[in-house]
C-alpha positions as a Markdown table, in Angstrom:
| # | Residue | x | y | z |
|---|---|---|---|---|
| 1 | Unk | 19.7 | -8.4 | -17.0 |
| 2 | Unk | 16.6 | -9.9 | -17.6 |
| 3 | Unk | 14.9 | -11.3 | -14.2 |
| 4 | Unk | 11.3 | -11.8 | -13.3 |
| 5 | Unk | 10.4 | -11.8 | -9.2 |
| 6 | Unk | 7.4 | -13.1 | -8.8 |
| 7 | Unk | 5.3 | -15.4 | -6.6 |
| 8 | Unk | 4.4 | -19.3 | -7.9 |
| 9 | Unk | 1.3 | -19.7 | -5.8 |
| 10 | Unk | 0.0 | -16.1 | -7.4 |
| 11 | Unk | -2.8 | -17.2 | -9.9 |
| 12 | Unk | -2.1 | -13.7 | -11.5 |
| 13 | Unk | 1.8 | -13.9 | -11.4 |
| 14 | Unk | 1.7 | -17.2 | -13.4 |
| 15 | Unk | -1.3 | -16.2 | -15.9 |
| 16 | Unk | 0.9 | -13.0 | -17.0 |
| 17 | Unk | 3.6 | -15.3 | -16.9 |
| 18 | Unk | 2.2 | -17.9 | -19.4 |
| 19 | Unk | 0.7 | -14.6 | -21.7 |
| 20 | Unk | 3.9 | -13.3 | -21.8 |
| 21 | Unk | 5.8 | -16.4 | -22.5 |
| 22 | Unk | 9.1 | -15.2 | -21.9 |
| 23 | Unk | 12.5 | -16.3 | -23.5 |
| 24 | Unk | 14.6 | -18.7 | -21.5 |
| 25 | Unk | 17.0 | -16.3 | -21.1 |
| 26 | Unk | 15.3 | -14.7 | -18.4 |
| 27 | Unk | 15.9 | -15.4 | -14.5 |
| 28 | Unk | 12.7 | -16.7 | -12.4 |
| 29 | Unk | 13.0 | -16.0 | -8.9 |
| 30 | Unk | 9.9 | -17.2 | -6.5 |
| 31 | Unk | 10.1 | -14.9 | -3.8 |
| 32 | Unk | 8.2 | -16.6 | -1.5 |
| 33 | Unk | 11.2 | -19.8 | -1.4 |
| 34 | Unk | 13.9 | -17.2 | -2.1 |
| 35 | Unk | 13.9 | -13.8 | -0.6 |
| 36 | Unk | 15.2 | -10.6 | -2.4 |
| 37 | Unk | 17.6 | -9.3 | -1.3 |
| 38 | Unk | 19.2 | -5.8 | 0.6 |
| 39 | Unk | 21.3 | -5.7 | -3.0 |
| 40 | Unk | 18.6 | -6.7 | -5.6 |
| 41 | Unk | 15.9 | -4.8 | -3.8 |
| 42 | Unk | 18.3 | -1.3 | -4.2 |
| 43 | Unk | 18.6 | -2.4 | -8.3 |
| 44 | Unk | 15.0 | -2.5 | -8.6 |
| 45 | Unk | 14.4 | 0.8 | -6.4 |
| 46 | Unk | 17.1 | 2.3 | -8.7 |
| 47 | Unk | 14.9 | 1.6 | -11.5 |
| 48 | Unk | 12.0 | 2.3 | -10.3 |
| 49 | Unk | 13.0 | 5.4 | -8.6 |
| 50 | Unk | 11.4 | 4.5 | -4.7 |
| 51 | Unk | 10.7 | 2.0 | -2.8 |
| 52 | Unk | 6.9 | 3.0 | -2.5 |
| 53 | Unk | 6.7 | 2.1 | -6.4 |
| 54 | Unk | 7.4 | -1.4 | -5.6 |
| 55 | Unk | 5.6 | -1.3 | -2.8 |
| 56 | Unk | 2.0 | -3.0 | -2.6 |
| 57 | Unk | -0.9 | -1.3 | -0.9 |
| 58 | Unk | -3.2 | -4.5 | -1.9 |
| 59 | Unk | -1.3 | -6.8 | 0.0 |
| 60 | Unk | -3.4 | -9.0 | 2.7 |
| 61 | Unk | -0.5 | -7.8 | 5.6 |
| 62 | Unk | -1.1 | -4.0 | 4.5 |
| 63 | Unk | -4.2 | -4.0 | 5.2 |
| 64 | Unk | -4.2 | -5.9 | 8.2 |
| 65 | Unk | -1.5 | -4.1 | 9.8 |
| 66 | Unk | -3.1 | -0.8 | 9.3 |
| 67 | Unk | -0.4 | 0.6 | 7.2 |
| 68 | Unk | -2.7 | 2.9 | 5.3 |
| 69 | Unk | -3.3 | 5.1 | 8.5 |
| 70 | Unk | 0.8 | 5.3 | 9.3 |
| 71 | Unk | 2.7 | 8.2 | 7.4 |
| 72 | Unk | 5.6 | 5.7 | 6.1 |
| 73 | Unk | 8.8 | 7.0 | 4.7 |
| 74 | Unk | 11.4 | 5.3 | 1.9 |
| 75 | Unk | 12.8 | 3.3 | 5.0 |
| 76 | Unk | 9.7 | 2.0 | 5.8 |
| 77 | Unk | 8.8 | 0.8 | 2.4 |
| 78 | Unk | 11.9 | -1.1 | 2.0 |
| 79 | Unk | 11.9 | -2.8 | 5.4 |
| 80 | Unk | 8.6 | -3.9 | 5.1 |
| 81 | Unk | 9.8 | -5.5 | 1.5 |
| 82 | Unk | 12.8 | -7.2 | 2.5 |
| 83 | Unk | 10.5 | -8.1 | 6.3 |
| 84 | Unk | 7.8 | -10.0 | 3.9 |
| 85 | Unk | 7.4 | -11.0 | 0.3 |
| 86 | Unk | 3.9 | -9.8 | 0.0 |
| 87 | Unk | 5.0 | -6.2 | 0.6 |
| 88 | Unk | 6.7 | -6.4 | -3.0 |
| 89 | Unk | 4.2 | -5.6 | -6.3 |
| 90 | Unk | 3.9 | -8.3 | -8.3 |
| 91 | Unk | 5.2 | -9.9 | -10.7 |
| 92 | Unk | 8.8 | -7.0 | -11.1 |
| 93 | Unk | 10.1 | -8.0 | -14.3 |
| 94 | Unk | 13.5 | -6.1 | -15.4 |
| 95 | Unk | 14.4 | -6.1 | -18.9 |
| 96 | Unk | 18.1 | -4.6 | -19.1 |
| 97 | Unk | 17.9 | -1.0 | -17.6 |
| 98 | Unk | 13.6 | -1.0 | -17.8 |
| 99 | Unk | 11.6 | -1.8 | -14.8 |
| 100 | Unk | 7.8 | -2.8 | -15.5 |
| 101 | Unk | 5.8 | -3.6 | -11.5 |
| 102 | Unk | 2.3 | -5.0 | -11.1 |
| 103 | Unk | -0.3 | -6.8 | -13.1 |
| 104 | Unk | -2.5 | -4.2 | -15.0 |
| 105 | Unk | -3.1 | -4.8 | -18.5 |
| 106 | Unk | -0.8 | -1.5 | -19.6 |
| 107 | Unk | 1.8 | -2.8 | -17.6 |
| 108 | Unk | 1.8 | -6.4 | -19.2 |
| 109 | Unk | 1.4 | -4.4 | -22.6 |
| 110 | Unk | 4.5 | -2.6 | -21.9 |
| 111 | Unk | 6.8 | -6.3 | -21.3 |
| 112 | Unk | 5.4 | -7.4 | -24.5 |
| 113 | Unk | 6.2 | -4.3 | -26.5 |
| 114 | Unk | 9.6 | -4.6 | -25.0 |
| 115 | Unk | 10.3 | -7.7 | -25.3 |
């Protein structure tokens, strides 16, 4: 499988996106007009190994709903994914059985190496 989630209104999501100029075999899915879901969330947690990997503590909500002061389990991590897109790091790009979450410079280094 080769699938990107990402966000279309993220400046950063579609930068990387344009650096990494990806094949057109690869799946785009906007997450903010399609939701993940239950099923592709557990793929990506499989890969990743937890839910708190995917799981972004930048994210306007996080901060806003005090989540850095909560002691949140694997549960919570995926609810609050699945509850609202911006819970999800971005961009997730899977390539086959390799899952590479975020936007740092190693990480985008790491898609292009693998591509």
């Amino acid at each position: 499988m080769k699938k990107v989630y990402y966000l279309k209104t993220c400046s950063t999501c579609i930068r990387i996106l344009k650096a990494l100029d990806l094949p057109s075999e690869f799946i785009l899915q906007d997450i903010k007009t399609q939701a993940i879901t239950v099923k592709q969330l557990e793929v990506m947690k499989t890969l990743a190994g937890s839910y708190e990997a995917l799981f972004s503590k930048r994210s306007k909500l996080y901060k806003e709903m005090d989540l850095k002061n909560q002691d949140l389990s694997e549960k919570d991590y995926k609810h609050y994914i699945l509850d609202h897109y911006t819970f999800l790091s971005r961009p997730v790009i899977i390539i086959n059985d390799k899952i590479f979450i975020g936007n740092s410079k190693k990480t985008v280094e790491a898609v292009k190496t693998a591509l």
